[in-house]
N, C-alpha and C positions, 0 to 999 in steps of 0.2 A: 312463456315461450322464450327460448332462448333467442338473443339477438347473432343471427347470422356476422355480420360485420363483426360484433365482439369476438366471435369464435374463432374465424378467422387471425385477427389480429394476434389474437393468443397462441393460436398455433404458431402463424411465423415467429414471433418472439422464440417458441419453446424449440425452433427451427434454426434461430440466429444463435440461441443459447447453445445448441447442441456444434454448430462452426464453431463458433469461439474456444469450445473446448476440440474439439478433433484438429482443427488446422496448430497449436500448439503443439500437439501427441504426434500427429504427422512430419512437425518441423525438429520434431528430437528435443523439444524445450518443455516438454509433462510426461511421464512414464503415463501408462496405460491406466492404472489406477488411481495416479492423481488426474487425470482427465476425467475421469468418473466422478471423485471429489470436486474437479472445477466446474462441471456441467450441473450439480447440486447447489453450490454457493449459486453461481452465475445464474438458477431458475429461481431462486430465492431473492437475489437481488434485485432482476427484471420483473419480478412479481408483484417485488414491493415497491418498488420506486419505475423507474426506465432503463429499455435499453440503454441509455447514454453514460448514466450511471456504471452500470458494466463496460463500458465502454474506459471507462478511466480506470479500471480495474486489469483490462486485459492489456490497455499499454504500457501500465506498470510489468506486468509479465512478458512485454515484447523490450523496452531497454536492460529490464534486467536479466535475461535472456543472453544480450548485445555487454553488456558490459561481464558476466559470466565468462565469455569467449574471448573478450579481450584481452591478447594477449595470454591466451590459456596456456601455454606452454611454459611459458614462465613461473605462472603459478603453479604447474607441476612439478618444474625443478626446484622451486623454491618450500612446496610440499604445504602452500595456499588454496591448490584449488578443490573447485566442488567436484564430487564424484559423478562420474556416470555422464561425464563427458559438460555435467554444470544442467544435464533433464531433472527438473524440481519432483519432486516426491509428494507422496499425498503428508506426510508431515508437513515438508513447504509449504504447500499449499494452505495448511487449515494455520501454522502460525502466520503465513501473510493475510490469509484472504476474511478466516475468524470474525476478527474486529470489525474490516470494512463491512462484512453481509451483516453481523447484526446489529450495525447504525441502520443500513437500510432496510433491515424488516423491522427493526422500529419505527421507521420513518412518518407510518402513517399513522402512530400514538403520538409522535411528537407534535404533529400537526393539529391533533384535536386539543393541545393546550391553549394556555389563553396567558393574558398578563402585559400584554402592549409588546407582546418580541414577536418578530419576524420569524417566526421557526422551520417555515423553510427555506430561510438564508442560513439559518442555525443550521440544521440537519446537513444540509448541500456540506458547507464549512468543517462538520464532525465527519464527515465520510471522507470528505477527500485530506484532512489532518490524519487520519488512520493512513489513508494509501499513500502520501506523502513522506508519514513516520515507514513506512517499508520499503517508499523508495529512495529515502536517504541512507538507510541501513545498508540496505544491497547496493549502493552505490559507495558507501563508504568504505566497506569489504573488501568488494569487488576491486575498486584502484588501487584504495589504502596500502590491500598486502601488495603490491607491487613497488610499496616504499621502502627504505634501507633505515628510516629513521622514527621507530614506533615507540611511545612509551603508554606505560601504564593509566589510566586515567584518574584513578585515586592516588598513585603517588608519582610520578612525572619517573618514575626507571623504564628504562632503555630496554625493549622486550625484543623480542625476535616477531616478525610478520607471522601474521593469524595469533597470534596470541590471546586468548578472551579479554576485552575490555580493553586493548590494546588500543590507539589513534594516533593517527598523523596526519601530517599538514595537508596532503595530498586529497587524504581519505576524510577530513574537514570538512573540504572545500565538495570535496562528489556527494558529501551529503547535502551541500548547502544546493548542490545541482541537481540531484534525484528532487527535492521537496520541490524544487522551484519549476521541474517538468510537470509535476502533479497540479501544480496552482497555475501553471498557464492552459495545462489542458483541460481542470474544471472551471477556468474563465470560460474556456472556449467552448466547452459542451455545456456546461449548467448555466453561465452566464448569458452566453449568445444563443446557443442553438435552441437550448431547452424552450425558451417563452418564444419565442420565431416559431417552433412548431405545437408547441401546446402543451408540453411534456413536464407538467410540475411534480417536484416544489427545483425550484431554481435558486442559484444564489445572486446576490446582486449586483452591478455591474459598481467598481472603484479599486482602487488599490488597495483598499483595507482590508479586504476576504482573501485577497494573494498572499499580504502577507502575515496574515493570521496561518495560513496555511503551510507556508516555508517556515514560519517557525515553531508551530506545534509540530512540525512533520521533523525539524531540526532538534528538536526538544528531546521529540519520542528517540530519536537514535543516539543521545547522548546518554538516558536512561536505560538503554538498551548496551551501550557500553557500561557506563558502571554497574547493573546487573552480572553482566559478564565477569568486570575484574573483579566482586566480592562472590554474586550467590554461583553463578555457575562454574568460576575457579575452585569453587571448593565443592562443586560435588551435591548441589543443594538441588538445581534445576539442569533443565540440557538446552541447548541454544535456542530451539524450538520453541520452549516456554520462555525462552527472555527475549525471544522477537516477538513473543503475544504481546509482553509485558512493555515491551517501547513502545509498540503501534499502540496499543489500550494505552497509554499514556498521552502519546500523541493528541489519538482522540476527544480523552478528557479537557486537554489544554484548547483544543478546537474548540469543543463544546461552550468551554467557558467563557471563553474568550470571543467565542460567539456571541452569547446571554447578556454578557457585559458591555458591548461595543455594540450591542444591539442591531 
């Protein structure tokens, strides 16, 4: 017989799932169709792991949202900015969100490993180095093109703003900031809240997992630049798959560096 209380509980989640994505599509920051694509990741995630977990997902979607806008007129004249007024698409959507959901419907095969690691400090660590590598990317974008002084990343020339693979000092420094918002908000939900309420697998509470975190997440968006200045300058991939390819990066470098540091 079904447990009443489970059923419940499930509902609201598939209730909180369904906000998360309309209050975005309402605020002009998801087309209509990537809200459909959000409300799928976002039920796969809370499924497999907690709301809290999504939770670190959809404030990656609320600064990069805020930093999109910043200043959006400039990047219009300067021929930087995102269409459609900076509303993410269901492309968006699946090159950010991708990687992050299937750490966490992995999450509960990770858990039945064995070998003396901590695997759900591991997993927590790999989830949020994916969302970290997306939020130093869109943070790095986002400023960067508002620099005067852009070069190439494979060979240090002097490029024009948006250019693929392009970086500057500015757009460095907002990715060093995007990774570093992700690692203090999965202190703050995975580390703190998550064992306070009961909500595992949780990562551990030190400095170590912050910045395992800011710099897989720093990593991912540097791989994600020079994908840009070699495969997708020539034609090989489209931005979409070199944002999968930094955050999957990202990820990896979390992962391991998880395993290792135990």
């Amino acid at each position: 017989m079904a447990d009443p209380l489970a059923n419940a509980l499930l509902a609201a989640q598939v209730v909180a799932v369904g906000l998360f994505a309309w209050v975005p599509y309402h605020k002009g920051w998801l087309t209509a169709s990537a809200a459909g694509v959000a409300f799928v990741l976002g039920a796969a995630i809370v499924l497999s792991t907690s709301v809290l977990w999504l939770l670190v997902l959809v404030s990656l979607l609320l600064f990069s949202s805020l930093a999109t806008r910043f200043r959006y007129a400039d990047k219009v004249a300067r021929g930087t900015a995102e269409a459609k007024g900076g509303a993410r698409r269901v492309r968006n959507v699946l090159s950010n969100g991708l990687a992050p959901t299937a750490v966490a419907v992995l999450t509960p095969f990770i858990l039945l490993l064995d070998g003396g690691v901590d695997w759900a400090h591991v997993a927590a660590l790999t989830f949020l180095s994916a969302v970290a590598a997306a939020g130093a990317d869109t943070m790095a974008s986002e400023l960067g093109s508002l620099s005067d002084r852009v070069y190439l990343i494979t060979s240090w020339r002097r490029v024009p703003p948006g250019t693929d693979g392009g970086i500057s000092l500015p757009g460095q420094m907002a990715a060093l900031l995007g990774a570093g918002i992700i690692a203090g908000l999965g202190l703050l939900l995975l580390g703190l809240v998550a064992p306070e309420v009961g909500l595992p697998p949780a990562m551990r509470l030190g400095w170590v997992g912050p910045a395992v975190i800011v710099l897989a997440g720093f990593f991912g968006c540097q791989v994600d630049s020079l994908a840009g200045a070699t495969l997708e300058l020539r034609g090989y991939v489209n931005k979409e798959e070199v944002n999968l390819l930094g955050i999957t990066a990202g990820a990896a470098l979390g992962f391991a560096l998880g395993v290792v540091l135990g």
